[in-house]
Backbone as CSV, one residue per row, in Angstrom:
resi,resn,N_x,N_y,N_z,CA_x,CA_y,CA_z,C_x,C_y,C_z
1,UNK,89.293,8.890,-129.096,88.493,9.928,-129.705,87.008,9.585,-129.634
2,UNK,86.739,8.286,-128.837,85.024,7.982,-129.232,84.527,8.465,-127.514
3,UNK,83.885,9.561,-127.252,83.213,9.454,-126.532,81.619,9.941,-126.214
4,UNK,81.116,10.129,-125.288,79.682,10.593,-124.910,79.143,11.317,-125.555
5,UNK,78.062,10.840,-126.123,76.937,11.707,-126.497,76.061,12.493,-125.621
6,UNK,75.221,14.057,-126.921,74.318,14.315,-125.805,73.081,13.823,-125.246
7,UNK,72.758,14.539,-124.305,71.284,14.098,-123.703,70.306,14.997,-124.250
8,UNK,68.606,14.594,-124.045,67.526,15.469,-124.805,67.680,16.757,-124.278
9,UNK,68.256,17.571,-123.057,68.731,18.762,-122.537,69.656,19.043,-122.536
10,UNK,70.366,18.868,-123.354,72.354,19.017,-123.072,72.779,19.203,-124.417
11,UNK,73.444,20.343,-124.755,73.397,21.035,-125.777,74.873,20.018,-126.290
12,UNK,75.907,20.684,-127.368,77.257,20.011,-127.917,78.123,20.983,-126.882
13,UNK,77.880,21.934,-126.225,78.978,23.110,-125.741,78.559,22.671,-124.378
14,UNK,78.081,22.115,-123.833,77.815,21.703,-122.115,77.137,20.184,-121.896
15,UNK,78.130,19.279,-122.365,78.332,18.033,-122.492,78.503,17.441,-120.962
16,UNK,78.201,15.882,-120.125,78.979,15.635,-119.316,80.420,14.696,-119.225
17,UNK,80.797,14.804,-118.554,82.099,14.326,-118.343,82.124,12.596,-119.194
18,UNK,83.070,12.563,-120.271,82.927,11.207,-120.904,83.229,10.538,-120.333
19,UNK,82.976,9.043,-120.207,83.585,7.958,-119.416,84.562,7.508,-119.957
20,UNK,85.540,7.133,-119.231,86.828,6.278,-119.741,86.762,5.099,-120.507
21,UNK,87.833,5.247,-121.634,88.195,4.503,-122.541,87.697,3.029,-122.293
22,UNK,88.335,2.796,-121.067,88.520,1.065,-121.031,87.099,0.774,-120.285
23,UNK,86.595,1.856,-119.285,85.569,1.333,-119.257,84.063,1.138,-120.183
24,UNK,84.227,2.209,-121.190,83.286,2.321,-121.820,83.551,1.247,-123.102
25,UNK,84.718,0.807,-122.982,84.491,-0.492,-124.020,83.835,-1.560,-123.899
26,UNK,84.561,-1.657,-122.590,84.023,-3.331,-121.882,82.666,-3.794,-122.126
27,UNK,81.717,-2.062,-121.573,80.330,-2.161,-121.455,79.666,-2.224,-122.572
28,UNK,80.621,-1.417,-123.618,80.138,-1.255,-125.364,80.142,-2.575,-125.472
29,UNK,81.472,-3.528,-125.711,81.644,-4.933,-126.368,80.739,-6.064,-125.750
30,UNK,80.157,-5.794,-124.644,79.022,-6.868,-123.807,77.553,-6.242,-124.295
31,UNK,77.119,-5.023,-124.460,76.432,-4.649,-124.876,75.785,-4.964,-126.397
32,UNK,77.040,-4.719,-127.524,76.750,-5.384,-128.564,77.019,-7.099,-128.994
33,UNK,77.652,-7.128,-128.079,77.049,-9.062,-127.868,75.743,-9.584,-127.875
34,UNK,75.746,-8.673,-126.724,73.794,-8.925,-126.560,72.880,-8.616,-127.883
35,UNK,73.727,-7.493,-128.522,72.724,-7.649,-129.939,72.540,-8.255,-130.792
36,UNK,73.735,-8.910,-130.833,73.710,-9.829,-131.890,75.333,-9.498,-132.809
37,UNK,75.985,-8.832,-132.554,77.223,-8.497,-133.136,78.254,-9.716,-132.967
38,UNK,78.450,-10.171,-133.566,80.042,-11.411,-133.673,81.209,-10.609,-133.870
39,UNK,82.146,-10.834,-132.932,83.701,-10.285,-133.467,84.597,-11.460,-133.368
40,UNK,85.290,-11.238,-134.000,87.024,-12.467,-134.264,87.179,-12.078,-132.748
41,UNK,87.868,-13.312,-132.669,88.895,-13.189,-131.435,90.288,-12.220,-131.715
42,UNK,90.280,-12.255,-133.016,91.593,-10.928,-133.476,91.223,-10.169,-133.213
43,UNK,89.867,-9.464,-133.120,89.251,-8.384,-133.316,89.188,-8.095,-131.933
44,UNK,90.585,-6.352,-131.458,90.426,-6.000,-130.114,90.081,-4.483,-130.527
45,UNK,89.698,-3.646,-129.034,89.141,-2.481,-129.426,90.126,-2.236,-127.671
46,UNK,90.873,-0.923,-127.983,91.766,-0.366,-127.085,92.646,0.630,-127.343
47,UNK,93.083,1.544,-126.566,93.684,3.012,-126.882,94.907,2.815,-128.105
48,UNK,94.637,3.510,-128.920,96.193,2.942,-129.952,96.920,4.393,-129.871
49,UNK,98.389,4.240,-130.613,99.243,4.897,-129.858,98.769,6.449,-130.729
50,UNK,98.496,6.697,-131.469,98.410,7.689,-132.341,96.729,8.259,-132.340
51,UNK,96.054,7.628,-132.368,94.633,7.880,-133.108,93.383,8.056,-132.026
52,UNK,93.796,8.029,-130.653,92.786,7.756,-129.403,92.296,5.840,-129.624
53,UNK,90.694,6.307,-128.979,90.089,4.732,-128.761,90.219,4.034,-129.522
54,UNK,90.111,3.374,-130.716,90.006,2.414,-131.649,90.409,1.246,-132.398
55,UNK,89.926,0.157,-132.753,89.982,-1.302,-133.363,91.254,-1.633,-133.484
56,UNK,92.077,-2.425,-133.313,93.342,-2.881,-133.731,93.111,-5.105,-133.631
57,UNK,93.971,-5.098,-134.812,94.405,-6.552,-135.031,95.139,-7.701,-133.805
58,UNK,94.250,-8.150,-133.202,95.254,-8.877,-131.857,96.256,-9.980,-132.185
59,UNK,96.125,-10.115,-133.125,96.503,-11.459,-133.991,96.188,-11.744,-135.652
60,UNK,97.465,-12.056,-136.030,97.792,-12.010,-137.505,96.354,-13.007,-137.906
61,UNK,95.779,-12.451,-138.805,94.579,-13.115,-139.233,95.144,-12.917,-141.691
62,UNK,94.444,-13.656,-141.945,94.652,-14.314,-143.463,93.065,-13.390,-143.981
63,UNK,93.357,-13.077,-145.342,92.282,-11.839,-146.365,91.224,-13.035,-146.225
64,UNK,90.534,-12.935,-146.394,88.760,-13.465,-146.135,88.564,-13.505,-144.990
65,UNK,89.012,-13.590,-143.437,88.431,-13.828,-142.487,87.696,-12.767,-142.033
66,UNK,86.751,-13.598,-141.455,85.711,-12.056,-140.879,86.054,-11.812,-139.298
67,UNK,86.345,-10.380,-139.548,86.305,-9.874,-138.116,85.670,-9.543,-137.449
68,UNK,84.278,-8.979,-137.856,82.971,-8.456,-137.416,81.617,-8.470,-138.388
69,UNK,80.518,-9.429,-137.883,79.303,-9.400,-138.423,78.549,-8.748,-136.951
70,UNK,77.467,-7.507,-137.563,76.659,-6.882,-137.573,75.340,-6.978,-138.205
71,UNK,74.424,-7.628,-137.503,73.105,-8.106,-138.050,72.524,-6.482,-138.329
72,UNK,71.879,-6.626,-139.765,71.285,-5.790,-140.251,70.022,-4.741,-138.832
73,UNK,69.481,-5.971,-138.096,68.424,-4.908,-136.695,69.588,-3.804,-135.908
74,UNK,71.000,-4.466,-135.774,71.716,-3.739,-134.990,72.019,-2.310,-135.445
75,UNK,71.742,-1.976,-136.883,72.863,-1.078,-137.756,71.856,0.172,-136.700
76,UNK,72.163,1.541,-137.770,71.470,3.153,-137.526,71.368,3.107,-138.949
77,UNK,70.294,3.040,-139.875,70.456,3.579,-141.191,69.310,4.097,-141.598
78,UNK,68.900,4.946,-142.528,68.028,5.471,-142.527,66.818,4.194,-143.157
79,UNK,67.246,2.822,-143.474,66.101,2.025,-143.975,65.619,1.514,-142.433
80,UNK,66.698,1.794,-141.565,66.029,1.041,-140.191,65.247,2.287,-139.841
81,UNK,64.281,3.593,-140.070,64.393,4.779,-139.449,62.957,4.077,-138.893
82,UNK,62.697,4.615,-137.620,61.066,4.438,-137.032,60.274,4.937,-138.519
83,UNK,58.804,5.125,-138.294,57.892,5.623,-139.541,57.850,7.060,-138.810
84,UNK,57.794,7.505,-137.475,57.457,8.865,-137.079,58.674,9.158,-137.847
85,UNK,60.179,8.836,-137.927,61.621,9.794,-138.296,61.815,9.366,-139.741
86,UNK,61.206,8.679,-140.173,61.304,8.605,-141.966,60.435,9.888,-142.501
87,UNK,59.169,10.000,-141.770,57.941,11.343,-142.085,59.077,12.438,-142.097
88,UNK,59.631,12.569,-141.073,60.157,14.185,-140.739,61.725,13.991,-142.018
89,UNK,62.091,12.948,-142.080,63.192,12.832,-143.218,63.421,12.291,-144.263
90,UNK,61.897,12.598,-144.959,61.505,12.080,-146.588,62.409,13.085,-147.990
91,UNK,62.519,14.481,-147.086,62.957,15.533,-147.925,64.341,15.785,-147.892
92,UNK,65.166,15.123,-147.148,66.112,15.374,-146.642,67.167,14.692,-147.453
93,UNK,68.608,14.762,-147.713,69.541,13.624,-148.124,69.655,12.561,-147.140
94,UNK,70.634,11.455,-147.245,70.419,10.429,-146.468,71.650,10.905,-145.418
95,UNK,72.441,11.425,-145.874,73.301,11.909,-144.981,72.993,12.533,-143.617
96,UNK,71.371,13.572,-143.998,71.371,14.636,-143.414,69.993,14.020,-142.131
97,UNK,69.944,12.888,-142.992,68.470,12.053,-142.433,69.443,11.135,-141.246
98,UNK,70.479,10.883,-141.523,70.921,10.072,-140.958,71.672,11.012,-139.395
99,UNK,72.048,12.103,-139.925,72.212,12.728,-138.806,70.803,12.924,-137.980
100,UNK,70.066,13.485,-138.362,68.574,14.125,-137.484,68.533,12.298,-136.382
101,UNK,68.468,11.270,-137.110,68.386,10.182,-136.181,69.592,9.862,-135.043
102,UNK,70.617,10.060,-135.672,71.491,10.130,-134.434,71.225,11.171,-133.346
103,UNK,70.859,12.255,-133.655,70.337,12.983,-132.825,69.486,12.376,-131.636
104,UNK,68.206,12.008,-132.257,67.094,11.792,-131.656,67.673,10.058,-131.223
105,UNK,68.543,9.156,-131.280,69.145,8.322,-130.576,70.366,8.829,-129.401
106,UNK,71.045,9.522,-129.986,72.059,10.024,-128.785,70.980,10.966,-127.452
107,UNK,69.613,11.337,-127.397,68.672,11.906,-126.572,67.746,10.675,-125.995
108,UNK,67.538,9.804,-126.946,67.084,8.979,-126.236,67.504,7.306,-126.846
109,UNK,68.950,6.663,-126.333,69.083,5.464,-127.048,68.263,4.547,-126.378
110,UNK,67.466,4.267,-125.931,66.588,3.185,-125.522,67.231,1.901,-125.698
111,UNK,68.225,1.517,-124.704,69.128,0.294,-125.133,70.137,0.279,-125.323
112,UNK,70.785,1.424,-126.282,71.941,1.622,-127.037,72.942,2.585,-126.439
113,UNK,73.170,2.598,-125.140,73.347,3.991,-124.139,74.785,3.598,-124.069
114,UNK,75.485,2.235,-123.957,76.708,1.552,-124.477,77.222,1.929,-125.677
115,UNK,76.529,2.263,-126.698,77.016,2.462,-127.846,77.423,3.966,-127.969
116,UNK,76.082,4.761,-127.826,76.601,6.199,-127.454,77.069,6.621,-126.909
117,UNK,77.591,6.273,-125.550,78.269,6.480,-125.020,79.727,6.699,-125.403
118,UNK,79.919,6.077,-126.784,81.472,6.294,-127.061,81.140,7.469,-128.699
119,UNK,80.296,7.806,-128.603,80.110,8.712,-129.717,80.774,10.038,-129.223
120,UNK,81.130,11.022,-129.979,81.846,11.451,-129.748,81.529,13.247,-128.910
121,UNK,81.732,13.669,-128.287,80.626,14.594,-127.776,80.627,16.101,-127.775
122,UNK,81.905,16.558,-128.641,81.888,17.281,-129.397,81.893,17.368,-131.038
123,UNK,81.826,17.979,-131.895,82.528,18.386,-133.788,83.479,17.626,-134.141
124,UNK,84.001,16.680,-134.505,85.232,16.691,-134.939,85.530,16.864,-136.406
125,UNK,86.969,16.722,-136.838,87.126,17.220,-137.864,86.864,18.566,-138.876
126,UNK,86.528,19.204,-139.327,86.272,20.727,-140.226,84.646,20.896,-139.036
127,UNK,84.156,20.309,-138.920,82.920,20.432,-137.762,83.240,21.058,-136.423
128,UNK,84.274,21.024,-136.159,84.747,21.365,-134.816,85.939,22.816,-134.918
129,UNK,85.535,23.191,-136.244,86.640,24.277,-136.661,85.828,25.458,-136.633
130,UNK,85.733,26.905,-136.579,84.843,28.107,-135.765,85.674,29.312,-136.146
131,UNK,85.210,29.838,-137.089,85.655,31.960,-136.940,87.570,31.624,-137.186
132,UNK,87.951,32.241,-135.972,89.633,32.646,-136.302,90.201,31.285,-136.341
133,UNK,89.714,30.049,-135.865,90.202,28.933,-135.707,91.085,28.288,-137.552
134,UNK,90.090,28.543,-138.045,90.707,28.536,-139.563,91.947,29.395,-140.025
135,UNK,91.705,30.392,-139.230,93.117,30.679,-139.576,94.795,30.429,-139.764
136,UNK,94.519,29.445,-138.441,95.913,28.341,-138.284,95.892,27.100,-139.469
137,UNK,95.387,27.654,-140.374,95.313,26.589,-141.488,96.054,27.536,-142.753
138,UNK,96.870,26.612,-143.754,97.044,27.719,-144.774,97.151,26.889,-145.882
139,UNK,97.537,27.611,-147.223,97.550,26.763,-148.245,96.446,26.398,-149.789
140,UNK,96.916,25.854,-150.487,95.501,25.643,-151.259,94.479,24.542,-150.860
141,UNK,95.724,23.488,-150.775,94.903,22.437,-150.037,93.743,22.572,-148.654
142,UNK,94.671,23.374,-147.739,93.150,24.353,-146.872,92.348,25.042,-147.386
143,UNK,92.538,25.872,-147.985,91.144,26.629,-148.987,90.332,25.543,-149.640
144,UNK,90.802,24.845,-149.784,89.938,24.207,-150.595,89.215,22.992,-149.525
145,UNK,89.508,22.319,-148.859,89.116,21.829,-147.108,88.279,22.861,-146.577
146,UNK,88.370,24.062,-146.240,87.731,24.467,-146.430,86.804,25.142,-147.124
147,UNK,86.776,25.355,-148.317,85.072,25.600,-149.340,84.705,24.233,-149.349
148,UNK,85.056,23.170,-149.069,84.199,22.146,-149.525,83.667,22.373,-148.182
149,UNK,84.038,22.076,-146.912,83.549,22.163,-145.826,81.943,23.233,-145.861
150,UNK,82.525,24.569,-146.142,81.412,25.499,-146.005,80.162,24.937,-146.999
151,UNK,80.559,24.915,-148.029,79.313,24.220,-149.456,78.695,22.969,-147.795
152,UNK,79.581,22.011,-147.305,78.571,20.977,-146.718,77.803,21.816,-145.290
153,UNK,78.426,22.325,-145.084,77.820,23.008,-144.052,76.438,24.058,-144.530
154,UNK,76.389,24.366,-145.462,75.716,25.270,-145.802,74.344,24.088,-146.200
155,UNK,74.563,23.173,-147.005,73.676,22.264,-146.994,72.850,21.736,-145.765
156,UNK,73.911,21.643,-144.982,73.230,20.764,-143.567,71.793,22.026,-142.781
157,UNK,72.765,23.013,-142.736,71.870,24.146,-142.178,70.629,24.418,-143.294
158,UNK,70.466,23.811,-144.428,68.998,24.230,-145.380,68.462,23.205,-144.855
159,UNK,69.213,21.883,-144.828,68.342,20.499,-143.823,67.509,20.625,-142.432
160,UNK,68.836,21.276,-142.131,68.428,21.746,-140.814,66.657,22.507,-140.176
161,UNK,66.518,23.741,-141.232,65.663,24.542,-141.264,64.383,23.647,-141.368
162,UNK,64.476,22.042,-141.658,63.549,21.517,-142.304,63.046,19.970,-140.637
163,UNK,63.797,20.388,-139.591,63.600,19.585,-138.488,62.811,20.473,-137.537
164,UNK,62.296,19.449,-136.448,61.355,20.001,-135.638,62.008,21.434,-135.014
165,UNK,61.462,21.821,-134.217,62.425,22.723,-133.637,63.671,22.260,-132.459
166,UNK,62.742,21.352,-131.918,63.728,21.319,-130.429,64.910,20.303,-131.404
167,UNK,65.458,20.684,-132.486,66.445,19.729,-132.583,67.542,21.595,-133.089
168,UNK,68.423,21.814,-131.989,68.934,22.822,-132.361,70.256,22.803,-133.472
169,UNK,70.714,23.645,-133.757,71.511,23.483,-134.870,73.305,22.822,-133.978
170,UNK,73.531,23.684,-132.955,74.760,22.611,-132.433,74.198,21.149,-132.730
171,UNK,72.782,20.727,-131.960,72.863,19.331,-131.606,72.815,18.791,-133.266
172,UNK,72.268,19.467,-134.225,72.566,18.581,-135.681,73.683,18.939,-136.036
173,UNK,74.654,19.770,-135.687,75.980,19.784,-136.402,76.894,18.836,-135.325
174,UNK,76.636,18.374,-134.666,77.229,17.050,-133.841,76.721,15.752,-134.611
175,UNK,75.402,15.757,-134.983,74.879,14.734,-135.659,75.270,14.770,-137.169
176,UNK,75.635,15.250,-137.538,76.380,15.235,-138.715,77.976,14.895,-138.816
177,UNK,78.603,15.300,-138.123,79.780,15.238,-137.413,79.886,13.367,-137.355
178,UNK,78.953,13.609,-136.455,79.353,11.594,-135.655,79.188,10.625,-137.614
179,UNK,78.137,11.680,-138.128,77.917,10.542,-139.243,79.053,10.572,-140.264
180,UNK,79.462,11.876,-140.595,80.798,12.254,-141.332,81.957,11.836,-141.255
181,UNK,82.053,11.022,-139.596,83.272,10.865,-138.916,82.972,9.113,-138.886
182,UNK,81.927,8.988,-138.650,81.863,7.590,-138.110,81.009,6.369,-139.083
183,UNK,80.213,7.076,-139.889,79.026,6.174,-140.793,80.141,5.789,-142.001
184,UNK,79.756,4.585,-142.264,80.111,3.510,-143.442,79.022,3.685,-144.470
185,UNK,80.117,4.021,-145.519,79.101,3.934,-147.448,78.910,2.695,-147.960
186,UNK,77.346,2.169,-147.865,77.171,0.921,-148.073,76.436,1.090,-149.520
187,UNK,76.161,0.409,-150.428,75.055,-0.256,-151.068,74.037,-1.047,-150.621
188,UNK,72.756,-0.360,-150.723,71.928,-1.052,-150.188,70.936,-1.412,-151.032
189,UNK,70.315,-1.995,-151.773,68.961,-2.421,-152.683,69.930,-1.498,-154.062
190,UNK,70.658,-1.485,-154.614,71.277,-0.174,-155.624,71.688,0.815,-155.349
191,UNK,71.527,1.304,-154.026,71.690,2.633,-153.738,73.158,2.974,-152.343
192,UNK,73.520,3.954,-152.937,74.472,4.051,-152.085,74.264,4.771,-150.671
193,UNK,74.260,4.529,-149.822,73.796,4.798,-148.108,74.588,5.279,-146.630
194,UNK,74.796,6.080,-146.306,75.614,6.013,-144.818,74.954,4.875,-143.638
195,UNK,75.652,4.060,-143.015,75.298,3.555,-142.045,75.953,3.363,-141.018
196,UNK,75.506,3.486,-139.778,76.734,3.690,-138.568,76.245,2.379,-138.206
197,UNK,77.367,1.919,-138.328,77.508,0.021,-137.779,77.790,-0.146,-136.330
198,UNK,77.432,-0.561,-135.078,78.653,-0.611,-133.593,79.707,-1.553,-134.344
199,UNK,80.695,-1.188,-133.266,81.788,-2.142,-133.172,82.439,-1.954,-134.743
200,UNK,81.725,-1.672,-135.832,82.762,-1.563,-137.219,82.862,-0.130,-137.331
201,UNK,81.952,0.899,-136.024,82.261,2.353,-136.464,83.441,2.621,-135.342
202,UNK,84.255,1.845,-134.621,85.248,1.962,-134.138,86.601,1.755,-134.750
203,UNK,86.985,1.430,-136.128,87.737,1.403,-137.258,87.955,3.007,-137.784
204,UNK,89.133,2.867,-137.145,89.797,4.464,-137.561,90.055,4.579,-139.125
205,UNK,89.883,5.715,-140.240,89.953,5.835,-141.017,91.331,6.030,-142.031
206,UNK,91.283,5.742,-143.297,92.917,6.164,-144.243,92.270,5.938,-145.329
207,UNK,93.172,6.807,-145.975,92.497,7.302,-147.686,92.325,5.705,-148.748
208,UNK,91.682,6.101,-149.522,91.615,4.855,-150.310,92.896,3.976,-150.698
209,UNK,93.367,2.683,-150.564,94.859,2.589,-150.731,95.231,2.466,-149.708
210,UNK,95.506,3.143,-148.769,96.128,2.679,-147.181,95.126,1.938,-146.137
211,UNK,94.345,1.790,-146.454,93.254,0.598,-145.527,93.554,-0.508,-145.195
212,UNK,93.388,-1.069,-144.459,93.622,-2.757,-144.101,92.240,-3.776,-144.240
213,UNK,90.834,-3.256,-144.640,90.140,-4.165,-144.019,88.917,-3.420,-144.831
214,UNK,87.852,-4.429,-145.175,86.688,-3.796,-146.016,85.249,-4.152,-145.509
215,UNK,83.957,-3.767,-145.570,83.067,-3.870,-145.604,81.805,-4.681,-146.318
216,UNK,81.497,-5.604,-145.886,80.566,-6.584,-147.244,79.308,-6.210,-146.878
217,UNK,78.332,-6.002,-147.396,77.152,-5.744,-147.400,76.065,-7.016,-147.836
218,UNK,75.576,-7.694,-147.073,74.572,-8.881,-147.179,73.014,-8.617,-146.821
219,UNK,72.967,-9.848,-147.131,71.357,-9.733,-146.989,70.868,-9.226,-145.778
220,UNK,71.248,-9.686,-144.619,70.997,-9.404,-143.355,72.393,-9.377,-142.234
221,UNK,73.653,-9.147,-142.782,74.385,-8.551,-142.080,75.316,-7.843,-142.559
222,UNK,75.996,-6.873,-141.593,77.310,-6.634,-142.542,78.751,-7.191,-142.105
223,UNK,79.799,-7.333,-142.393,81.048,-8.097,-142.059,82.125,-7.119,-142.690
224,UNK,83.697,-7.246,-142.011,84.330,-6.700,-142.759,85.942,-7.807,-142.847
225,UNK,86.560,-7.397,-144.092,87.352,-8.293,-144.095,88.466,-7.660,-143.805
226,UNK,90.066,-8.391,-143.523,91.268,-7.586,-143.460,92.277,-8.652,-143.584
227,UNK,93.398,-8.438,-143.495,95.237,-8.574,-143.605,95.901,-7.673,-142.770
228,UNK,95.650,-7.403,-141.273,96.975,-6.955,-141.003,98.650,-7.639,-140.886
229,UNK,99.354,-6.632,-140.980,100.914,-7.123,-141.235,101.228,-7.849,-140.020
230,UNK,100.870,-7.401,-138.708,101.475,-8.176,-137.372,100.251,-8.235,-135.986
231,UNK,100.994,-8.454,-135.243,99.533,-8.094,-134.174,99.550,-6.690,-133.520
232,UNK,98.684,-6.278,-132.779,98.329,-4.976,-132.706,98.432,-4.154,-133.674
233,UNK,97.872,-4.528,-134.983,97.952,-3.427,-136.186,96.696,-2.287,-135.933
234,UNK,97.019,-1.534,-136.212,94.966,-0.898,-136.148,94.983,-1.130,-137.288
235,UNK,93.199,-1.241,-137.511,91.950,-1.801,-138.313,91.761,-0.316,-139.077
236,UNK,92.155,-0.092,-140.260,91.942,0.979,-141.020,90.836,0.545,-141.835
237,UNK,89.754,1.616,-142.287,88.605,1.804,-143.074,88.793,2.648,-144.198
238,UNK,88.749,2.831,-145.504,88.779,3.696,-146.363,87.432,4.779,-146.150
């Protein structure tokens, strides 16, 4: 499910062709080497049987070990934002700040073209849902999936109104999307934060309770811990 982002001319509806799974890992996992990212030797990233691209356990590892540190320069968060993209997203939530930057990184990653590359290059989730498409949904539990959906959507688009122009509303409802789908809730100085980590935003998600593996937040990196049951477990995130 992780693939290509857009370019500064390439809308969410006329995307190019994503690159393959295995190759776009290889180049991802050498890429964030170079940044400074540490992974376990447990720690593999490869097609799992259910969920598309993502993280799985190569080897039975014990609760404290770390599977992945992420030096704080590597993260996307809005405390890392340039000073030109903090100006334009002082007014904004952090959510919505955090999308406008993925934006303006998936157009121009200067470096990070490995990483985006596995972002994902359409909507997913209630983001990728449109007009009659809701209809194949039923229930209370859908009504209600969807009004929460519309209430966030309706937010994003008042955010929206508040970015330059050339940032069109597909390309921020993709950037919202990747952050909805892919950014980690950290604490940062007191405050609670989205941050899209590499290599820990490849950890497929499960509700609070069914997770395998957690997030520590440090001075200057982040790490996450786990227990899977056997090898090839996937790496669940709450």
């Amino acid at each position: 499910r992780r693939h290509g982002g857009p370019t500064r001319e390439t809308s969410a509806s006329h995307m190019p062709s994503p690159p393959s799974p295995d190759a776009s890992g290889s180049a991802f996992l050498d890429w964030a080497s170079s940044a400074g990212v540490a992974t376990s030797a447990a720690f593999l990233v490869e097609p799992t049987a259910t969920e598309g691209f993502g993280a799985v356990a190569g080897e039975r590892v014990s609760v404290g070990d770390i599977l992945v540190t992420v030096p704080r320069a590597s993260a996307l968060a809005v405390f890392s934002l340039e000073e030109e993209m903090r100006q334009t997203t002082t007014s904004l939530a952090q959510s919505h700040a955090l999308a406008y930057a993925a934006c303006r990184v998936a157009a121009a990653p200067r470096g990070r073209e490995p990483w985006v590359a596995l972002w994902p290059a359409t909507p997913e989730g209630t983001w990728g849902v449109e007009g009659d498409s809701w209809r194949a949904f039923d229930g209370d539990a859908f009504r209600e999936l969807r009004r929460l959906h519309e209430e966030g959507e309706a937010a994003a688009r008042a955010a929206h109104e508040k970015l330059p122009p050339d940032i069109s509303w597909e390309r921020f409802k993709l950037g919202v999307s990747i952050v909805t789908s892919r950014a980690a809730d950290l604490v940062v100085s007191g405050e609670r934060q989205p941050v899209l980590l590499p290599v820990i935003d490849l950890c497929n998600h499960r509700r609070g309770g069914e997770h395998n593996c957690a997030i520590v937040f440090e001075d200057d990196a982040q790490t996450t811990l786990t227990l899977p049951r056997h090898a090839r477990t996937p790496v669940y995130l709450t």
